[in-house]
Structure formats: C-alpha cells, structure tokens
N, C-alpha and C positions, 0 to 999 in steps of 0.2 A: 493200296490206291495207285494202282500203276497210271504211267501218265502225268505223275501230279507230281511238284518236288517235295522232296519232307517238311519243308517251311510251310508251306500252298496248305498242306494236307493237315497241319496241328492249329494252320488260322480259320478252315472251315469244318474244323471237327469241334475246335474252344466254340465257333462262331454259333453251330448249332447244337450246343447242349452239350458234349460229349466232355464224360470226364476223363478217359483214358480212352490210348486209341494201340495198334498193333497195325505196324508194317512190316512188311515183307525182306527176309526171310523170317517165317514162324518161328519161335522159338516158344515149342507148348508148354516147357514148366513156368514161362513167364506169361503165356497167355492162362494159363489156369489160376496163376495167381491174381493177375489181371479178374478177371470173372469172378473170384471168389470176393474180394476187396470190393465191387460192385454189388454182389448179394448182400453182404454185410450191411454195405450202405444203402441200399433199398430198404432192406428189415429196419436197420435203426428206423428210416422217414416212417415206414408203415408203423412202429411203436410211437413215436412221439404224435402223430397224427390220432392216434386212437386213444393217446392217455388226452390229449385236447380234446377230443371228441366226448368221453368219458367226463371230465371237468366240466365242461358246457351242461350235457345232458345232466350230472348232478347238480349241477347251478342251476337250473330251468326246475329240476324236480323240486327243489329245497324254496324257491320261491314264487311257486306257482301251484294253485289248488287243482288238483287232477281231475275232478267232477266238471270242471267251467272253464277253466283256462286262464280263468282271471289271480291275477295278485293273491298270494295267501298274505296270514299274518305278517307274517316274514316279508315276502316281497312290497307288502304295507310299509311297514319300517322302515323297510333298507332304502325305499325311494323318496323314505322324505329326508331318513337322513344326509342323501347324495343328492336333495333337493338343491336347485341354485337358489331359489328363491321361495323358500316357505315361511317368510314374514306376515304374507297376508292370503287369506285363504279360506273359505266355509268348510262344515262338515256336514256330513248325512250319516244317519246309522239308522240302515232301511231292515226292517224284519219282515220275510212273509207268514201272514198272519195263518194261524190253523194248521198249520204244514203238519204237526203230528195226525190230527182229525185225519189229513186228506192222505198218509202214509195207511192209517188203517182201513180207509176204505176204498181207496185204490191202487196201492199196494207200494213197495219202497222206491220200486223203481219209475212210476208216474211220479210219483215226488222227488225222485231225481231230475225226472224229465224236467218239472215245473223250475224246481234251479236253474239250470241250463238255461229255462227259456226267460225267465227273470235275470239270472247274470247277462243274456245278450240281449235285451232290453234295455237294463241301464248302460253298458258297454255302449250301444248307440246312441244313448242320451248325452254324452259327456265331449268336450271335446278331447286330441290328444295331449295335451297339457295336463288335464286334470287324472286322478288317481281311481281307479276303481278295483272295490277290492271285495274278494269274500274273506268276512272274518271267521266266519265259522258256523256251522248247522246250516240254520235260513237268516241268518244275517250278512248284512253287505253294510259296507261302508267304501263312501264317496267323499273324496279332497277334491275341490274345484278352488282352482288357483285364482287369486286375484279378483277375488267375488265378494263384496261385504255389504249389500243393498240383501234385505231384510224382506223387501217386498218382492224382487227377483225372486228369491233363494223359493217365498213361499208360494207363488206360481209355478214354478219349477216341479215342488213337493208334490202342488197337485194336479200336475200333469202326467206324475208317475204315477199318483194312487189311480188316476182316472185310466191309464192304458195297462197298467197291471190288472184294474176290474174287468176290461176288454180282452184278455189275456183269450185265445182259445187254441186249446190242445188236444192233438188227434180228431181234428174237426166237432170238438164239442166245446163249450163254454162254461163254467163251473163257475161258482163263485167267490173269483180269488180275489185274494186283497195284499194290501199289504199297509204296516203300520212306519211311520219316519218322523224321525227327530234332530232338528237339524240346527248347527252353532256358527257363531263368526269368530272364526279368533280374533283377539283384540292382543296389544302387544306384551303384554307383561305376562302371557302365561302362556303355560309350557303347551303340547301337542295331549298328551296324557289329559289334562285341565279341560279343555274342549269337547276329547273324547266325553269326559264323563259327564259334563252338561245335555252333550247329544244324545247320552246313555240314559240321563234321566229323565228329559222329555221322552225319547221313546218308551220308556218302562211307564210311563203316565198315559200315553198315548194306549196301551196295549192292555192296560188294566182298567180302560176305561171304554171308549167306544171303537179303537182300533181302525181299521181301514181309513186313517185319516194324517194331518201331519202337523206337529206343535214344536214352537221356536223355544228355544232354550235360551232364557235370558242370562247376561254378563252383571255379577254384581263384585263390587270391588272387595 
C-alpha cells in the first residue's frame, strides 16, 4: 500500500475486515504462509457453518411431520413442555373420517393430498399461540391456550366439521368429513389425562355417527 504509512495501512485493513495483511517488500515464504493460514480459516467457518446447518435441518426433520409441515408427535411434546404457560388450555383430537375407504378408491396419494388440505385448514383456524399438530395417519390434535368455555370450544368443533364437509379437491367435492373430540384441562391433571378423555369422546364420536363433535366431560 504505497502512499499509506504502515500504521494508516493495519487501521484500514483491521477497519475493514481483514485479518492479515502483506506489505512491501514481498517476502513469499511468508506470504504463502499468510494464505495458507487464511484457507485453513475459511474451511474451519465453512465446517462449523454446515455442521449448524445439518443440526437445524435434523431439528426440523425430528420434529415436524414431512406429508404437512405441521408439528409431529414429537414436536407436540417438545412445545408443551418448553410451554411458558400450559396451566390452562383445551384439546381437540380431530380424525378424518373414511380416509382408508377414500385411499382405496382414489388412490394413496389423493389421501395424501386430502391431509395436506385438512392440516392447512386447521393451521388457519388456530391462532399463533395455540399448537397444532398431526399425531399420526389421519389424526390431528389441537392445544388452544387459554380457552376453557365449553360453548366456544363447541362452535368452534362445528365449524371445522362444517368446512371440512365443504372441503373440495381438484375441483371436485366429495364427501369428507371428519370426526372430534374435544377436553378442558382442569388443574389436577396431567396433559396425557386430557389427551385420553379427548381420545375417548372421539372413539364414541366415530363408532357412532362420526362427522360430528362431542365434549369429554371432567370427573374427579
């Protein structure tokens, strides 16, 4: 950097970025080393950068269901246990109803499709607060924070059974449904406890007239 004094030249070299610099006269076994010691530290940032990158994408993989994008089981869990506040809270455990029926007769991947379009359905229904999740096959399961009105909860129910039956795919309309069973936690009992009151108005709901939605009462 001619022109410049060697003081001038190490404060706008640190100033913008640089981590080693070479002035004049050359001396190439030290500029070679110079260059090598910079490769070095390049490749290290490019490995630490891709083992984060790597970490991230198996964080994402391990807690997110690959068909919908939504929350798997796992990602279920892990947010309620990092919940700040899961003291009060309703449940949904929503099934689409016939989903094998409609796998055999228009094939696995229109029943893929119909997931999709039922996971970003309830995804819109929900604010971002609350949890939505596929638990597994054609079931979903919904936390909605801070919700414990009974009559809400069951408005709510039947506004999904009613746009789930308006469902229509590949501009045709079929007749989809789906079946929900939905709880309040109350405070003495655990997340598991809830689940399974939800778990069993829905199995009542589905073995009976399905496409509909029934409250899971709290008995001490």
């Amino acid at each position: 950097m001619s022109n410049v004094s060697k003081l001038e030249s190490e404060v706008l070299l640190v100033k913008y970025g640089a981590d080693y610099y070479i002035s004049k006269p050359y001396n190439m076994p030290l500029v070679l080393h110079k260059i090598n010691k910079s490769a070095e530290k390049c490749k290290f940032i490019y490995h630490e950068e891709k083992l984060v990158n790597e970490e991230f994408l198996l964080s994402d993989k391990a807690y997110k269901d690959e068909l919908t994008s939504l929350l798997n089981r796992h990602g279920l869990y892990f947010k309620l246990d990092n919940s700040e506040d899961a003291s009060s809270y309703s449940f949904l455990m929503i099934d689409i109803d016939n989903l094998k029926t409609c796998n055999d007769f228009y094939g696995h991947l229109y029943g893929d499709l119909l997931i999709k379009v039922v996971s970003q359905l309830l995804f819109g229904e929900f604010r971002n607060q609350d949890i939505v999740a596929r638990f597994g096959g054609n079931e979903f399961v919904v936390v909605i924070k801070s919700l414990d009105s009974k009559k809400v909860l069951l408005e709510k129910c039947k506004e999904i059974n009613k746009k789930v039956n308006e469902l229509i795919i590949d501009d045709i309309k079929r007749n989809f449904s789906c079946s929900i069973g939905f709880a309040i936690h109350h405070s003495n009992e655990s997340f598991e406890d809830v689940m399974k009151r939800a778990d069993f108005a829905l199995y009542k709901i589905k073995h009976t007239t399905k496409n509909d939605c029934m409250y899971a009462e709290f008995k001490d």
